[in-house]
C-alpha positions as CSV (number, residue, x, y, z in Angstrom):
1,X,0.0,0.0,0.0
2,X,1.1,3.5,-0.3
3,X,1.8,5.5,3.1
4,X,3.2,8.7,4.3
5,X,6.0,7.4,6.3
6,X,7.8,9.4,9.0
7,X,11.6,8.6,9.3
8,X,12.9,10.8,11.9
9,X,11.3,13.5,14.1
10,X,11.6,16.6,12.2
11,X,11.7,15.4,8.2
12,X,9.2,15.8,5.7
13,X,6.9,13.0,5.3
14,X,8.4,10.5,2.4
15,X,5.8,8.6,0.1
16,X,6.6,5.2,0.2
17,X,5.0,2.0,-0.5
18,X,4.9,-0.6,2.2
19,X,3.7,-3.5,3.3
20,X,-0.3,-4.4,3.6
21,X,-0.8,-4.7,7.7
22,X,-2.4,-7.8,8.3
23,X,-5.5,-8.0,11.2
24,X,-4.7,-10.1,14.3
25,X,-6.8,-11.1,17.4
26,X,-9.6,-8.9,17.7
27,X,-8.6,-6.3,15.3
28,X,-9.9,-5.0,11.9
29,X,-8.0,-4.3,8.4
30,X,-9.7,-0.8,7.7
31,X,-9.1,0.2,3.9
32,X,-9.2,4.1,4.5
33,X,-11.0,6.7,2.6
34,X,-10.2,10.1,4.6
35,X,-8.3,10.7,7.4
36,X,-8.2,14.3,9.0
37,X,-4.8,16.7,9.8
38,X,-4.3,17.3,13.7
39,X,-2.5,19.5,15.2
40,X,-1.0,16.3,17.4
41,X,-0.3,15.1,14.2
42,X,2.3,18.6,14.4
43,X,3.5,17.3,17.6
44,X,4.8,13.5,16.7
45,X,6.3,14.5,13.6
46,X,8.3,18.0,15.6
47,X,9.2,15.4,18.2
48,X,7.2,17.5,20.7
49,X,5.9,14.1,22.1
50,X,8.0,11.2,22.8
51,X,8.4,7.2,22.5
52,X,6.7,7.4,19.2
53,X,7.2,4.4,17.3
54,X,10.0,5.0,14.2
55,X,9.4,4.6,11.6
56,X,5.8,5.9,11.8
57,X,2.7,6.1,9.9
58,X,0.4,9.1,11.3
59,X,-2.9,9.8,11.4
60,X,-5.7,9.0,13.9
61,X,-8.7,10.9,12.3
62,X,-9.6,8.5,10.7
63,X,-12.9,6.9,8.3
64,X,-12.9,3.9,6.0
65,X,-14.6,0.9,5.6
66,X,-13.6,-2.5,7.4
67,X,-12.0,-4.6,4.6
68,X,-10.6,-8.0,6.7
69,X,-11.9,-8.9,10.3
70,X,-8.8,-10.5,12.2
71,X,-8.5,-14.2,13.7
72,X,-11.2,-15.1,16.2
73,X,-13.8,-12.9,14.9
74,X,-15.1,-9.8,16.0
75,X,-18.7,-9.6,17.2
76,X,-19.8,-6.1,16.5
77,X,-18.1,-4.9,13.5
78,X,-18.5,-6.7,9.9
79,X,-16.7,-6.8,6.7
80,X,-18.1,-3.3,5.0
81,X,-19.0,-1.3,8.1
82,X,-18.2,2.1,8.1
83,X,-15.8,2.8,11.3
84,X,-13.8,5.9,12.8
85,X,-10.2,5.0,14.2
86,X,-9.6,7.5,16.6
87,X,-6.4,8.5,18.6
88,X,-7.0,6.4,21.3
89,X,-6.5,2.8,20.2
90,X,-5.8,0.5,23.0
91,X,-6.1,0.7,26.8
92,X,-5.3,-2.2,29.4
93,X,-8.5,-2.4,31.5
94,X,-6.5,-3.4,34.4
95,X,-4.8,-0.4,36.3
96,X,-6.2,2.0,38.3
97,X,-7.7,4.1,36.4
98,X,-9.1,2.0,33.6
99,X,-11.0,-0.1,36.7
100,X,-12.6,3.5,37.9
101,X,-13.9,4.7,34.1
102,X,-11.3,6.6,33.1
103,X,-9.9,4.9,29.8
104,X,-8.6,8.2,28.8
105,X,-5.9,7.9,32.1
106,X,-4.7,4.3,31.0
107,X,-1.0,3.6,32.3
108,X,-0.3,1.3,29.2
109,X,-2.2,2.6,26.3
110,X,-1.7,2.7,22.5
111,X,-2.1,5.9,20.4
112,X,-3.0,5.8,16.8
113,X,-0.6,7.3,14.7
114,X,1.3,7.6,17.5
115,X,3.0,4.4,19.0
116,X,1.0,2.4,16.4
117,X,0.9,3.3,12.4
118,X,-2.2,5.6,11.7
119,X,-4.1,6.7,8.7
120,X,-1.9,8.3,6.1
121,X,-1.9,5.4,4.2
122,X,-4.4,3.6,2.0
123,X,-5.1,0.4,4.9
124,X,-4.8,0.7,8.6
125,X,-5.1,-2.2,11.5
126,X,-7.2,-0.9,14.6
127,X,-8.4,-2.6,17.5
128,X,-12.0,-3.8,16.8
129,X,-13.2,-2.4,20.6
130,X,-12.0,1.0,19.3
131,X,-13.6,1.5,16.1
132,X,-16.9,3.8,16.4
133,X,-19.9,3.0,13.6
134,X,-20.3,5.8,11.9
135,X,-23.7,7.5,10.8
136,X,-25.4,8.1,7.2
137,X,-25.9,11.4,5.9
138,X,-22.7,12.4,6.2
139,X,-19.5,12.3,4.1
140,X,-16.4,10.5,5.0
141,X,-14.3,14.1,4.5
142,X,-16.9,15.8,7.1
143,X,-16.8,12.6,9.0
144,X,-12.7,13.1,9.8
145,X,-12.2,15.8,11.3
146,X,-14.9,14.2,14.5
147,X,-12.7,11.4,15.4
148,X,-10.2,13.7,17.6
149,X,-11.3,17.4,17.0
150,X,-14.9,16.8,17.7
151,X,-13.9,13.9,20.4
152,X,-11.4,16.2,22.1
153,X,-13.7,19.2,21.8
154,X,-16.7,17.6,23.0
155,X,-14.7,16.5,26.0
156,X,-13.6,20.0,26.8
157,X,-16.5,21.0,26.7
158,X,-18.1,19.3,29.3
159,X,-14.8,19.8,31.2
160,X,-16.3,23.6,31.1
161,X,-19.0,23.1,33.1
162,X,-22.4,24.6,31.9
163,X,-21.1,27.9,31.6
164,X,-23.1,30.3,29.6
165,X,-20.4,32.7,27.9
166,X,-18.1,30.3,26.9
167,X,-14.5,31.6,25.5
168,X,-12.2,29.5,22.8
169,X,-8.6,30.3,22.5
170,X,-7.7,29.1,18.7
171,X,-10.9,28.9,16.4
172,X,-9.8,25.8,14.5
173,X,-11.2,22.2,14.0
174,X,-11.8,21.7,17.0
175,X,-13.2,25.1,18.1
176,X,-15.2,25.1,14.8
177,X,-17.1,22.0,16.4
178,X,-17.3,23.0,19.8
179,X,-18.6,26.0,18.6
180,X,-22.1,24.2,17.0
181,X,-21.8,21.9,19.8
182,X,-22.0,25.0,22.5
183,X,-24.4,27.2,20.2
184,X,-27.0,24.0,20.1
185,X,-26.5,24.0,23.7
186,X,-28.3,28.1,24.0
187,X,-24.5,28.9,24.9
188,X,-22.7,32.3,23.9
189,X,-19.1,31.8,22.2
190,X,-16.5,34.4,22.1
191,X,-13.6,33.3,20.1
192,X,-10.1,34.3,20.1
193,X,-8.2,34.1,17.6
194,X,-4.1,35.1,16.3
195,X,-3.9,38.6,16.4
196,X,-4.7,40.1,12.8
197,X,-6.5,37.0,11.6
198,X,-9.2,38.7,10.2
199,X,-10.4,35.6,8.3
200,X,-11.0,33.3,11.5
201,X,-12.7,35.8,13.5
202,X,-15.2,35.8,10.6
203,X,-15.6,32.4,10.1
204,X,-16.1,32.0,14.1
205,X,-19.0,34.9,13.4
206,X,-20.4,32.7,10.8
207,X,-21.1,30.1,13.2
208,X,-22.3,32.3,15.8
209,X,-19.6,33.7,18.0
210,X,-21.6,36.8,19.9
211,X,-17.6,38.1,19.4
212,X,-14.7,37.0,18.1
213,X,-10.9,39.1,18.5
214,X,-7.5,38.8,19.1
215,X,-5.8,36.8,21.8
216,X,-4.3,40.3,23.3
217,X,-8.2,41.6,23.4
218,X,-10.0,41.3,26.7
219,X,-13.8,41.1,26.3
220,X,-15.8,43.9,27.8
221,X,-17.9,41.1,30.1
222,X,-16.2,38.3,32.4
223,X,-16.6,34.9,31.1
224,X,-17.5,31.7,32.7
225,X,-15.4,29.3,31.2
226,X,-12.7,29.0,28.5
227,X,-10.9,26.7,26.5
228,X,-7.9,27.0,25.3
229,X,-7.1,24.7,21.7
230,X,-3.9,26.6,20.9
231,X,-0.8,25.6,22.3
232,X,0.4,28.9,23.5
233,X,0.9,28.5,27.1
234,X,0.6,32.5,27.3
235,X,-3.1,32.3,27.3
236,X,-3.0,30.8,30.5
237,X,-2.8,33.8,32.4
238,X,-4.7,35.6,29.8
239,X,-7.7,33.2,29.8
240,X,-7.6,33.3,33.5
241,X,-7.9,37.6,33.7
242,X,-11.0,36.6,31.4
243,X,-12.7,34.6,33.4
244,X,-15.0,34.7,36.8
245,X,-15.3,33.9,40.1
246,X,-15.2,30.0,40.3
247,X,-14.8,29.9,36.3
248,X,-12.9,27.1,35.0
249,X,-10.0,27.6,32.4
250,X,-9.4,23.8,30.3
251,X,-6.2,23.2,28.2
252,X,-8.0,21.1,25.6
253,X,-4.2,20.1,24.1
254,X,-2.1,17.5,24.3
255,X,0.9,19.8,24.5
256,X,1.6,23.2,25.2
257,X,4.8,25.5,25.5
258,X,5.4,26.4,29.2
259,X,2.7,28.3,31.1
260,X,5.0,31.6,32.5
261,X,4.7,32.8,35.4
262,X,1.4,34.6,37.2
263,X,0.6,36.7,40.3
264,X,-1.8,34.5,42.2
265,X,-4.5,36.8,42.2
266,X,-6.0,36.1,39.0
267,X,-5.7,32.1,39.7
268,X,-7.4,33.5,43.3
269,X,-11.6,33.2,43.9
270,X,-11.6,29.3,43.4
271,X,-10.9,29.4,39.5
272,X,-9.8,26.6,38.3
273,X,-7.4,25.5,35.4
274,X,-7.5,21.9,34.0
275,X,-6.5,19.6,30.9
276,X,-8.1,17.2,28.6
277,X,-6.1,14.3,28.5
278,X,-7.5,11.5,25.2
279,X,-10.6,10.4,25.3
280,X,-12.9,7.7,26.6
281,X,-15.2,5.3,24.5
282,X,-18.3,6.9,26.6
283,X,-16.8,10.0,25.0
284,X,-17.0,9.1,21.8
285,X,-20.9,7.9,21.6
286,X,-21.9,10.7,23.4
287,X,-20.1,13.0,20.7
288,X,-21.4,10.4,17.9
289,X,-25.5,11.4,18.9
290,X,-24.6,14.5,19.6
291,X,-23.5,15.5,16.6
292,X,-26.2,14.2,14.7
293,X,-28.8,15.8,16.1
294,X,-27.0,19.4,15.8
295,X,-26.2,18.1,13.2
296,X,-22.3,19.0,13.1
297,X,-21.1,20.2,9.5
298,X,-17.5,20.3,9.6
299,X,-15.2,22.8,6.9
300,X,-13.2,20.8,5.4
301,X,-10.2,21.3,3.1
302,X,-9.6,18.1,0.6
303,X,-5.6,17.2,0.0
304,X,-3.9,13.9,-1.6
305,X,-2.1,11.9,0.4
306,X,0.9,12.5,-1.4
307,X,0.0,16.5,-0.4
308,X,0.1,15.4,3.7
309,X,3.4,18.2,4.1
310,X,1.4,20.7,2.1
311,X,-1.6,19.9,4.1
312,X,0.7,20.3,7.6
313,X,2.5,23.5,6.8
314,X,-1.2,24.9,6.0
315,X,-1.9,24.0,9.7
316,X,1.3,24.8,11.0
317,X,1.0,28.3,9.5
318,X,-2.1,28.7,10.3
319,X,-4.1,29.4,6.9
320,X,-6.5,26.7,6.9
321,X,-10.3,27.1,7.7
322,X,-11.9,25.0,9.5
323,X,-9.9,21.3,8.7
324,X,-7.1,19.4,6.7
325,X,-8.1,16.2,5.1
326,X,-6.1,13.8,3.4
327,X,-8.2,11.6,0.8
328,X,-6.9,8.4,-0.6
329,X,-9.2,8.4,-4.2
């Protein structure tokens, strides 16, 4: 099959063709039709993250169509069911935390396109108990971009509480979701954006935003929660100056440059700062219905595989709208 292959942390993706990955035990062989450009995706390749597996195969936004089901059967999915892969791909079910609910906290997980190969390539292996059916009436390039920005979004935004004016640092993929997820909801969204990016603080007004600015603009009323998608640790303090009493600030990435430091004051009247860490299966069906009966229509931008650099340095700069998705036809 034809992959993009990641060689060294750092390096452009190479085009290479390698060999088909075979289903064991309980997985599937997905043949993949789109799989979405994440901003984690930024992180493995920079080397931001480590113990990722080399050479590598990104990718964990991912939809195709279940081509080979591996030794001993799988009892839920079938050959030519639609599935999502998304980045969470394996936990143990035995530690701590997996025993209390929280998947998303395993101490010996696997990461799709991470410590196992993902979807920028034409066939994928996933673990059959991590695959999410995925509805009609939407297409497999709108479909993408909900297997981590909509799962991760949805997840920080319950992490927010109920709060009625709801700020997003970074109007991206994910904020573009959580921003139909949270107007659906009767919420208010003020989005922040780059400084100057004129073109994402309209396209957050386009689906709804009461206000959208700058990250160096303060909003003329105190908000009750925020979310921060960009991973700036600067807006830290900034988000915290924004927000009430007892308002809660989440860090909805999986990395962020330091947070500098901040008088205490603003941290001071029981607000409260927290991160999203994966996902959890629960997660991901709650997102699933959810988003159907919005319904979620993701912006998405359409590249080759053989484009996935193009389609990064578009993210990395900071020029796309909405999401990067790389299609295999």
């Amino acid at each position: 099959m034809q992959a993009m292959v990641l060689r060294s942390a750092g390096a452009p993706l190479q085009l290479m063709r390698v060999e088909d990955p075979r289903p064991g035990a309980g997985q599937v062989l997905v043949r993949v039709r789109a799989c979405g450009v994440c901003r984690t995706d930024l992180h493995v390749i920079d080397g931001e993250l480590p113990r990722a597996r080399s050479p590598l195969i990104p990718g964990h936004e991912i939809v195709g169509v279940i081509a080979e089901v591996g030794t001993g059967g799988v009892a839920t999915l079938r050959v030519g069911d639609r599935v999502g892969v998304p980045w969470l791909g394996y936990t143990c079910g035995q530690c701590r935390y997996c025993l209390a609910g929280q998947e998303n906290l395993c101490d010996a997980p696997q990461f799709t396109g991470y410590t196992t190969d993902g979807g920028y390539a034409e066939c994928v292996v996933a673990d059959s108990r991590y695959c999410f059916p995925l509805p009609a009436g939407f297409s497999d390039l709108e479909l993408a971009p909900w297997m981590c920005a909509g799962l991760i979004g949805y997840r920080a935004l319950r992490k927010a509480g109920d709060a009625r004016r709801l700020g997003i640092y970074g109007f991206g993929a994910a904020a573009h979701i959580i921003a139909q997820l949270a107007r659906h909801e009767g919420r208010d969204i003020y989005a922040f954006t780059r400084p100057g990016d004129i073109a994402a603080q309209s396209f957050a007004r386009s689906l709804g935003a009461a206000w959208a600015g700058g990250s160096d603009e303060d909003v003329t009323e105190p908000l009750d929660a925020a979310i921060i998608l960009a991973p700036v640790g600067a807006l830290v303090p900034a988000a915290l100056r924004n927000v009430v009493k007892g308002g809660t600030v989440v860090c909805g990435g999986i990395h962020m440059s330091d947070i500098p430091r901040f008088a205490y004051d603003i941290l001071w009247g029981e607000r409260h700062v927290c991160s999203v860490a994966n996902l959890t299966r629960q997660d991901g069906r709650e997102f699933i219905a959810l988003a159907q009966r919005v319904p979620v229509r993701t912006t998405v931008v359409p590249y080759p595989l053989a484009a996935a650099n193009a389609a990064l340095t578009a993210l990395r700069d900071g020029s796309l709208t909405g999401a990067a998705v790389l299609t295999m036809t």
